[in-house]
C-alpha positions as CSV (number, residue, x, y, z in Angstrom):
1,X,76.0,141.6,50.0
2,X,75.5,138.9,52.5
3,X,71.9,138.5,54.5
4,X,70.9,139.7,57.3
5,X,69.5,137.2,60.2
6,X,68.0,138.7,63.0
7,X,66.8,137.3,66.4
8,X,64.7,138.6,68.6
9,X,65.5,136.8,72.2
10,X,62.5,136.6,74.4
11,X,62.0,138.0,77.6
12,X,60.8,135.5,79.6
13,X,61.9,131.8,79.2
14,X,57.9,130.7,78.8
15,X,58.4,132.7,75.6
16,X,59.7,131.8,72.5
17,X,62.7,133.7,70.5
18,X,61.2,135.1,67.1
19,X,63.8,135.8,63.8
20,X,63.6,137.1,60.3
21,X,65.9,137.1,57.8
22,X,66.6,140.2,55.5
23,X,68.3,140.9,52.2
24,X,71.2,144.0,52.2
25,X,68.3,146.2,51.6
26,X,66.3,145.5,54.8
27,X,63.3,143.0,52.7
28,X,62.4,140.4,54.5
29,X,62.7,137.5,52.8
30,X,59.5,135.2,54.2
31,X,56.9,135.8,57.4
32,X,58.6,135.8,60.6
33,X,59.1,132.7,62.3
34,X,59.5,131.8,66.3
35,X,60.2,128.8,67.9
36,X,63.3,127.7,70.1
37,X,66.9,129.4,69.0
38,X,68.1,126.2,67.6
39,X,65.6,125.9,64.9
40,X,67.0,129.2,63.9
41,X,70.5,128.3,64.0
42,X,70.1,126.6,60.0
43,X,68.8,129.9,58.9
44,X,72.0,131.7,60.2
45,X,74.4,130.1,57.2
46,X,76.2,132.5,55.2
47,X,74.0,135.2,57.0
48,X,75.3,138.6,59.2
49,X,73.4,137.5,62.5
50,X,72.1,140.3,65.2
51,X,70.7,139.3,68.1
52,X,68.0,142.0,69.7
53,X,68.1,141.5,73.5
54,X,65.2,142.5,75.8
55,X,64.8,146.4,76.1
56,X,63.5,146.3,79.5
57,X,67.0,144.9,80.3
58,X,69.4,147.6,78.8
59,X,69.1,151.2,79.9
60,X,69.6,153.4,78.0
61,X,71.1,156.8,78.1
62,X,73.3,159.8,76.6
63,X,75.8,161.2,78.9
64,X,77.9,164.6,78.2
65,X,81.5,163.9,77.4
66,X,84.4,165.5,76.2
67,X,84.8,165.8,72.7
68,X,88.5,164.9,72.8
69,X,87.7,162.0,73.9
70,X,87.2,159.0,71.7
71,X,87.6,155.2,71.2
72,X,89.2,153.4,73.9
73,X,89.9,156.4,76.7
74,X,85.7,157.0,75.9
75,X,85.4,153.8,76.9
76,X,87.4,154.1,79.9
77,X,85.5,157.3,80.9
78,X,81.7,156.3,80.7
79,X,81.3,153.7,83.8
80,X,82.9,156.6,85.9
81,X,80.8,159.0,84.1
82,X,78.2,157.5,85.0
83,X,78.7,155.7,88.0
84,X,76.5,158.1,90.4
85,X,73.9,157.4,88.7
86,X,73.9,153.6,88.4
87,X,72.1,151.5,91.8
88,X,74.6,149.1,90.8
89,X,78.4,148.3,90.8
90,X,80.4,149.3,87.8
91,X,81.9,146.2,87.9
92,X,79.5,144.1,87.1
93,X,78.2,146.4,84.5
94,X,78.9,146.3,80.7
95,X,78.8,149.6,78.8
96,X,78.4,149.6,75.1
97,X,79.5,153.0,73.9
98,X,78.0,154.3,70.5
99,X,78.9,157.2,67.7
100,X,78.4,160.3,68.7
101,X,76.3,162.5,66.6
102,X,77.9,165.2,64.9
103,X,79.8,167.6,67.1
104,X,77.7,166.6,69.9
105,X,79.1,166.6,73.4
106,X,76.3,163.8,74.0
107,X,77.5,160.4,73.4
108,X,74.8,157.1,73.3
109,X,75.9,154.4,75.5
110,X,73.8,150.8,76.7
111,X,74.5,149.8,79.7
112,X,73.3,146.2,81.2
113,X,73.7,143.4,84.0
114,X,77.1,142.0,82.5
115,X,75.8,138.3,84.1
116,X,72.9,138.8,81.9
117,X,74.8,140.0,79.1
118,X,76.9,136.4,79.6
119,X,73.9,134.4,79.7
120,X,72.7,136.0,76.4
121,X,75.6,134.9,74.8
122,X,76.2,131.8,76.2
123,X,72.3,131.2,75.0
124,X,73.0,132.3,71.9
125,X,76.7,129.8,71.4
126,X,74.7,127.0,73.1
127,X,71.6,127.1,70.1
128,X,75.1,126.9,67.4
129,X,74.9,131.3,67.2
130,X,77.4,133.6,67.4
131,X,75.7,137.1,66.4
132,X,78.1,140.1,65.1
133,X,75.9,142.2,67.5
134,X,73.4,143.1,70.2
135,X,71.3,145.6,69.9
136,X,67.9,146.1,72.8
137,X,65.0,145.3,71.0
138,X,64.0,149.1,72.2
139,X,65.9,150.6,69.6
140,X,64.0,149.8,66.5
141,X,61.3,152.1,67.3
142,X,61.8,154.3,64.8
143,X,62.5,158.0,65.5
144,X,59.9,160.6,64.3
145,X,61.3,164.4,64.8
146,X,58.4,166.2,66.5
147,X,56.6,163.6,67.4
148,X,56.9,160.7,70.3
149,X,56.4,157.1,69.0
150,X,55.1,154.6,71.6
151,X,55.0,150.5,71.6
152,X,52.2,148.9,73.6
153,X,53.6,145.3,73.5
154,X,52.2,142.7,75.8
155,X,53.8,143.7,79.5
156,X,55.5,146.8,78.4
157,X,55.1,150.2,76.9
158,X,58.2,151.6,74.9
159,X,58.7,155.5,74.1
160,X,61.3,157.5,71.9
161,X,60.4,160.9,72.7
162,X,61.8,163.5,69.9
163,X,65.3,163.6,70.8
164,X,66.9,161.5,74.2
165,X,66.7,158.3,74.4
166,X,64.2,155.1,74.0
167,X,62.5,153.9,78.0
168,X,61.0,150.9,78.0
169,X,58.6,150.3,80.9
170,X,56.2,147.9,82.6
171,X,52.8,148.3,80.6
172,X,51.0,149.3,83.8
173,X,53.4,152.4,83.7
174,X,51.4,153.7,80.6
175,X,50.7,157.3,81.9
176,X,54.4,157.4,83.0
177,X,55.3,156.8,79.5
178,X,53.1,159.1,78.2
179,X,54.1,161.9,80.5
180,X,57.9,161.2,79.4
181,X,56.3,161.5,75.7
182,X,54.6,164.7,76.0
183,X,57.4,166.0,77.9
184,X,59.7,165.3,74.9
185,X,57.4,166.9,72.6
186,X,56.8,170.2,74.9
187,X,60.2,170.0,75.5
188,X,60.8,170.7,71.5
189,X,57.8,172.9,71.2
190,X,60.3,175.5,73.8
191,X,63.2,175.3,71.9
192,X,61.7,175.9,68.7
């Protein structure tokens, strides 16, 4: 099993991106290292390469589908699914539909600017790296059933309540986040 290379892309240009590379099993093979993308483009060789975009940049969200509906007509259904609630034009939105869970009529999708999602990739050819995916930076905070889990990084908070999805938001939104975590948790604490 190959190596894992991943790249954290920063949020601002002022900042730098930061990688790591992993074995199959998820160890990280040295301290991670930042610095501009083409001094990480050597460490890609022979390595998988996922590329964690911005969080505050992807919203994310779990609309109800049918559960007929699957692969390429799901794909076809989601911008229209969601279009009402979307400020902007479909259009010039990507969608990145995931697995649903089970027989779940909830379905995970990503949505983001699609001329942001360009510049990420041409970024990412540019620095001599072409990753097998993107994934927001949002959704490595690890899920804890019963429990919220919150990330105070820098200029932004980021919550995954119990069940829904990860929200990223400005840091000085801190109670707001906290509300949406309590009101994950209470939320279980009823159902239960």
């Amino acid at each position: 099993m190959a190596d894992w290379l991943l790249l954290r892309l920063p949020r601002t240009p002022q900042e730098q991106a930061t990688w790591l590379v992993v074995d199959a099993r998820g160890t990280a093979a040295g301290p991670p290292q930042a610095g501009p993308l083409s001094l990480a483009a050597p460490r890609a060789a022979g390595r998988h390469v996922v590329a964690l975009v911005p969080g505050s940049d992807v919203l994310s969200v779990q609309p109800e589908l049918p559960q007929a509906k699957a692969g390429a007509k799901l794909q076809q259904l989601v911008p229209y699914a969601l279009e009402e609630q979307l400020a902007e034009d479909i259009e010039d939105l990507h969608f990145a539909v995931g697995r649903r869970e089970g027989d779940s009529t909830r379905v995970p999708v990503a949505v983001v600017a699609r001329k942001l999602m360009d510049e990420w990739i041409t970024l990412l050819k540019s620095n001599g790296l072409e990753p097998e995916a993107l994934y927001a930076d949002s959704e490595l905070l690890p899920q804890n059933p019963g429990q919220a889990v919150a990330l105070l990084e820098e200029d932004a908070v980021v919550v995954r309540p119990p069940s829904g999805t990860v929200v990223t938001l400005p840091a000085d939104a801190l109670g707001e986040a906290l509300e949406i975590a309590l009101a994950g948790i209470e939320h279980l604490d009823v159902a239960a």
